[in-house]
C-alpha positions as a Markdown table, in Angstrom:
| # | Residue | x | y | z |
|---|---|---|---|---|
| 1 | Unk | 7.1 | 27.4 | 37.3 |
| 2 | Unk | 7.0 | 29.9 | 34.5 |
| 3 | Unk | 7.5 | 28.9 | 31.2 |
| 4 | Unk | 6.8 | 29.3 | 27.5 |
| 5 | Unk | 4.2 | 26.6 | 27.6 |
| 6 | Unk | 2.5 | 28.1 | 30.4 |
| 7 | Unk | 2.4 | 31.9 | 30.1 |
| 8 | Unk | -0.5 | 30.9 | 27.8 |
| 9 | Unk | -2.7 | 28.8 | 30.8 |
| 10 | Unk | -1.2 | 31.3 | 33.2 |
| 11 | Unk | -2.9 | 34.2 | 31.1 |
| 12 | Unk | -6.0 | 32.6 | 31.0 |
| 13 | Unk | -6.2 | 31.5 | 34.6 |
| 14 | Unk | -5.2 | 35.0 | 35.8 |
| 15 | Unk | -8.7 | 36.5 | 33.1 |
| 16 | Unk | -11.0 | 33.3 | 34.8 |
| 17 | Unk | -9.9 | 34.6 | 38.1 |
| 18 | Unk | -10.7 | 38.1 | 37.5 |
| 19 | Unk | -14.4 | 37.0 | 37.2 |
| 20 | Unk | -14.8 | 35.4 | 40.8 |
| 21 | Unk | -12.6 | 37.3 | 42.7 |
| 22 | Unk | -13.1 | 39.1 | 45.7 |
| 23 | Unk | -13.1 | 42.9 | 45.4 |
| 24 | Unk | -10.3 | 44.6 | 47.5 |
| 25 | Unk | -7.7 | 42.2 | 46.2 |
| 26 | Unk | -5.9 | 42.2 | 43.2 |
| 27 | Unk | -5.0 | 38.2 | 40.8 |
| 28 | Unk | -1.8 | 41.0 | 39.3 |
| 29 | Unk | -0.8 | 41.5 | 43.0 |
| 30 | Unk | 0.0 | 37.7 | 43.4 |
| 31 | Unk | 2.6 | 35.5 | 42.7 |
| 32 | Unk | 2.5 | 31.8 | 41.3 |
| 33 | Unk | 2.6 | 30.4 | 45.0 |
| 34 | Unk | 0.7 | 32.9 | 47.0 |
| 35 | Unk | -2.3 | 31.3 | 48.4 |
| 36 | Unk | -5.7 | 32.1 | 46.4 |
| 37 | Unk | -7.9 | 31.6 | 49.8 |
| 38 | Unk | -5.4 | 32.5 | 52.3 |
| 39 | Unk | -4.9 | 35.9 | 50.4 |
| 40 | Unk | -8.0 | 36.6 | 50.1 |
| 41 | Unk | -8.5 | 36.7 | 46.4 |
| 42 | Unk | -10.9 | 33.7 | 46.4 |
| 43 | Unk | -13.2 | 32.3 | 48.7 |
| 44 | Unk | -14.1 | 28.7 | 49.7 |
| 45 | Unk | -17.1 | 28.8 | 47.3 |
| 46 | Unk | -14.6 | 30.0 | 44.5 |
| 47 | Unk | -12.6 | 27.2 | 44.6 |
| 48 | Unk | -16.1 | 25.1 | 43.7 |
| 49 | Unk | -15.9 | 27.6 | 40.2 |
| 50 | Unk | -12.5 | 26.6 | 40.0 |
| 51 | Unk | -13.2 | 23.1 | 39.7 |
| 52 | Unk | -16.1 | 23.5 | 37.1 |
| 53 | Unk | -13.8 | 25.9 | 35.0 |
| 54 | Unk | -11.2 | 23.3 | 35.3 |
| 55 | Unk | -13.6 | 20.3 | 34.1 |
| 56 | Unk | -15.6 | 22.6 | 31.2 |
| 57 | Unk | -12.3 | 24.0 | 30.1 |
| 58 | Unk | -9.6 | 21.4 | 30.5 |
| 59 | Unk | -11.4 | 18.1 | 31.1 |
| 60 | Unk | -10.1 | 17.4 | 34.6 |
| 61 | Unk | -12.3 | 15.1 | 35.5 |
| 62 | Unk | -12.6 | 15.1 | 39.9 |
| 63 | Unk | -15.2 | 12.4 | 39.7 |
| 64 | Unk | -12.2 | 9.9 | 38.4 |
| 65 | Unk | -9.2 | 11.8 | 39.9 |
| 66 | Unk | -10.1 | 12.9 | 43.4 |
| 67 | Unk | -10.5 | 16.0 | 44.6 |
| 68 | Unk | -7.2 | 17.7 | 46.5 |
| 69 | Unk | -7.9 | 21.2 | 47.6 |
| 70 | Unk | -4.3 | 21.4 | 47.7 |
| 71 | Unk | -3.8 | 21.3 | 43.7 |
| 72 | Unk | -6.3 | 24.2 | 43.8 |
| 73 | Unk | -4.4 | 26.7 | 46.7 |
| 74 | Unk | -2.5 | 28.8 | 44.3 |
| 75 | Unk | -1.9 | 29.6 | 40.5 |
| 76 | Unk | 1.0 | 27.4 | 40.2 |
| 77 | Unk | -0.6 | 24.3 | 41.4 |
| 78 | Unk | -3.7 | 25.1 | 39.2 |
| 79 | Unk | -1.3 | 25.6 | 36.0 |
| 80 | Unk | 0.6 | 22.6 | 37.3 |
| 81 | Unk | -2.4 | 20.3 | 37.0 |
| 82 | Unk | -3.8 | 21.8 | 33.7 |
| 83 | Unk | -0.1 | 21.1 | 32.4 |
| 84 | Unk | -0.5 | 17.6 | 33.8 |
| 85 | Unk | -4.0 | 16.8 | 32.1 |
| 86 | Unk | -2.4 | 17.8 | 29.0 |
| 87 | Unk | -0.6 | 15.0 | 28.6 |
C-alpha cells in the first residue's frame, strides 16, 4: 500500500486524523490496515468528518458514489479511494 504517490495523501490523512481523534490512542501507533473504529482512534461520529474531509478535500462525492463504511475502516482504504478519485 505504500508508495511514492501516496506518502503525500498518507501524510495528510495521518495530520486530518490527528484533529478528531480520540485521546488515549495514538494515528503514529497504527498501521495502514489497522481498524480506525475498532482501535479506538476514531469513533462512529468520526467517520461522518471523514466523509466531509473526504468530499471538501478530494471531491468524493457519496451522494453519486454510495456510501461503504468499509472504504472508510482503515488508512489504507481511505488512501486507496483518494488514489481512486484521482483518476
Amino acid at each position: 500500500m505504500t508508495g511514492v504517490s501516496q506518502e503525500p495523501v498518507l501524510d495528510v490523512l495521518r495530520q486530518f486524523l490527528r484533529t478528531i481523534q480520540k485521546p488515549g490512542v495514538s494515528v503514529e501507533s497504527l498501521g495502514l490496515d489497522d481498524p480506525l473504529v475498532a482501535s479506538g482512534l476514531l469513533d462512529s461520529l468520526a467517520i461522518m468528518q471523514i466523509v466531509v474531509y473526504l468530499e471538501e478535500s478530494h471531491g468524493i462525492d457519496f451522494a453519486a458514489s454510495g456510501f461503504d463504511p468499509e472504504r472508510l475502516a482503515t488508512m489504507g482504504s481511505i488512501v486507496a479511494l483518494i488514489e481512486q478519485y484521482r483518476r
